[in-house]
N, C-alpha and C positions, 0 to 999 in steps of 0.2 A: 428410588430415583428422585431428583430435587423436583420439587413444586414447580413447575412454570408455571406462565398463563397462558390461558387457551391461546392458540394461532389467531394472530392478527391478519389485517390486510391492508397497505400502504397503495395508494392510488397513486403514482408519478403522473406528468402531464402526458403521455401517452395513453395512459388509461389499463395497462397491464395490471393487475392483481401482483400485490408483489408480497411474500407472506415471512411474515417474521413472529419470533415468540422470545420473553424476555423471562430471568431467574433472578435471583439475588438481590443484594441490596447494596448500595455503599454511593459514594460520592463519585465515584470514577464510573463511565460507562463503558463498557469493548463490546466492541458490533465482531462479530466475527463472521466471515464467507469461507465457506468450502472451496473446492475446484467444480465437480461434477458431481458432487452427492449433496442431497437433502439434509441439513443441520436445524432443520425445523422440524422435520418429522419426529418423534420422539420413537420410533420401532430403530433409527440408526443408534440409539442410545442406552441399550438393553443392554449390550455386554456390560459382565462383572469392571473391566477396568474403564471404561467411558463412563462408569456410574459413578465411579471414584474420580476422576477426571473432571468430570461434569459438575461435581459436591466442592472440590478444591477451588473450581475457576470460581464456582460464583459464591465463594468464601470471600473473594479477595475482591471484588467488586459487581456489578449489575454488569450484566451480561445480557446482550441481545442480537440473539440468528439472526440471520439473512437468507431465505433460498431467492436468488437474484434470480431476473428473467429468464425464464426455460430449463430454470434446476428445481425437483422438486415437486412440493405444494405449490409454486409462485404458477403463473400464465405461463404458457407457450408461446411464444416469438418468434419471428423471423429469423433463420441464423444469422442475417447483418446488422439486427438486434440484438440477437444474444451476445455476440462475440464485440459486440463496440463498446468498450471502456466508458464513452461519455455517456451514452444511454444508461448503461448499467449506475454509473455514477450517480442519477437519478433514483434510481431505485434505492439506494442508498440514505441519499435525503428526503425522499416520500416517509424510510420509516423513523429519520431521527423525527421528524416534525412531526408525523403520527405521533409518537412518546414525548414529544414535546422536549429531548433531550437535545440541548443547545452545542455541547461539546463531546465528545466521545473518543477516545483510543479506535482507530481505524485497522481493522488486521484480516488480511486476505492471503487464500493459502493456489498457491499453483498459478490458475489463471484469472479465478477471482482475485487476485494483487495485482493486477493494472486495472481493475475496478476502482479497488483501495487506492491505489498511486493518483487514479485520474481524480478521486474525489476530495484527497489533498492537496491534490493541484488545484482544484479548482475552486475547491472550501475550503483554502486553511483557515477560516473562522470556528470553522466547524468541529474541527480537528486537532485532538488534543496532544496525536500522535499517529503514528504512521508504523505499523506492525507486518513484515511481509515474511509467510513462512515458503519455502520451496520458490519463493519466485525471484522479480525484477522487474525493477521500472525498463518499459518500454525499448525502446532503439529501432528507430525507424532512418525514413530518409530525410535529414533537416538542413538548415544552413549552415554554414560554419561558425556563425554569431553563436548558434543557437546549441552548438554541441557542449558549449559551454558550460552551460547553465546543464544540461542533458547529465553532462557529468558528475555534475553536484550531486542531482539529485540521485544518482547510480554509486556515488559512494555515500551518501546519506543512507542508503536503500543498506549498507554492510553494516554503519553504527546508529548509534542512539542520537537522535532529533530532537529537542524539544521547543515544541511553538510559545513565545513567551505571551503576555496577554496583550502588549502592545502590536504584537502578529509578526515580532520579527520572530527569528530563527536563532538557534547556538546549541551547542556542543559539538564532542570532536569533528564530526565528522564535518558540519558545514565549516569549521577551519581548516579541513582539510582542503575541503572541497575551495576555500578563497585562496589559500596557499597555493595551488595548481594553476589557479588564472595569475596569480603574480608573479609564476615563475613562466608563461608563456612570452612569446617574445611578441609583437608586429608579424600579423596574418597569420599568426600560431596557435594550433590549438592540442594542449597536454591533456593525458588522462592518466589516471591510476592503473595498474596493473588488475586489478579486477575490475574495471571499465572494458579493459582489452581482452579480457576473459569474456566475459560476458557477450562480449561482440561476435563471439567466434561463428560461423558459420555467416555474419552477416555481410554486406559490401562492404565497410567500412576497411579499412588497411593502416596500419600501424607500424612507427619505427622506435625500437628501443633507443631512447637517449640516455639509459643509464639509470643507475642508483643515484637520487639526492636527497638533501636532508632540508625537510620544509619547516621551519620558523614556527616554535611552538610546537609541532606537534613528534611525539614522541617517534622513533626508530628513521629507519632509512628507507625511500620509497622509490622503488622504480618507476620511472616516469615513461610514455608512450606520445610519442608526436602523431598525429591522424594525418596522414598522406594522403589518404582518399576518402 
């Protein structure tokens, strides 16, 4: 099994115990979070292929758990704690700053990724990058100013991001993501075809406006107007 270091513990301003452990070595840091299982405990890590799994990641950079509030070794919480993005999102920066690591690869897998989402949202200082496995940014009830931006970052959430050090933003995706607002008309608001995916069961209501071709960016994209 690779060498960690013993379980740490991150103090956020709440005061919850928040427990992470770190492996490997390199210039790049990945925070990773689970959904609902302990990624700090080291008994989840025993199978033959998580040991090879485990030996590969932090080949390739420093890697450091996270069991976020109420998963785990971490404190137990309230479930209007556990389950709130922004609180969680704390626990997150308790332990970059615990490790004194300034930028880090941000990667959350199911529901711990609207952890990671809200903590790039709210740190992209922090944030060297934004890694979601099995999940999606958010979709809630917003304005319609605001679905805008909402969809950016829902097709940002399908390709690669990268935060430049001046804190802007670029690759495909966020051109995709400006190419959608330029093709919206007055009191319009477009989204990508897995924006519309993505939505399904929620209020939201969508009308196919068709296959178009957005400027720069490669193939032909079905575009969704938001009716409701």
């Amino acid at each position: 099994m690779t060498q960690r270091s013993k379980v740490g513990y991150a103090l956020p301003p709440d005061g919850y115990h928040i427990a992470y452990a770190d492996l490997g070595h390199g210039d790049i840091c990945h925070v990773f979070m689970a959904e609902f299982v302990s990624v700090v405990d080291e008994i989840q890590w025993q199978h033959p292929a998580l040991v090879r799994f485990e030996r590969l990641y932090a080949s390739l950079s420093r890697v450091v758990y996270i069991d976020l509030r109420g998963i785990g070794l971490s404190d137990g919480a309230p479930l209007d704690d556990c389950f709130a993005p922004e609180a969680r999102a704390t626990d997150i920066l308790a332990v970059l700053d615990a490790l004194e690591v300034e930028r880090a690869v941000i990667s959350g897998e199911g529901y711990s990724g609207h952890a990671a989402t809200q903590f790039a949202v709210t740190y992209p200082e922090r944030t060297l990058r934004l890694a979601l496995n099995n999940s999606y940014a958010h979709l809630g009830h917003v304005d319609g100013d605001d679905i805008v931006q909402l969809s950016a970052e829902e097709v940002a959430d399908m390709g690669e991001v990268e935060l430049l050090p001046d804190g802007d933003l670029r690759g495909i995706a966020v051109h995709a993501a400006a190419r959608l607002c330029d093709a919206a008309g007055p009191h319009e608001v477009l989204v990508s075809r897995i924006v519309a995916d993505l939505a399904a069961g929620s209020d939201f209501r969508f009308q196919n406006r068709g296959p178009h071709d957005l400027k720069g960016v490669p193939g032909s994209w079905t575009l969704y107007e938001v009716t409701k």
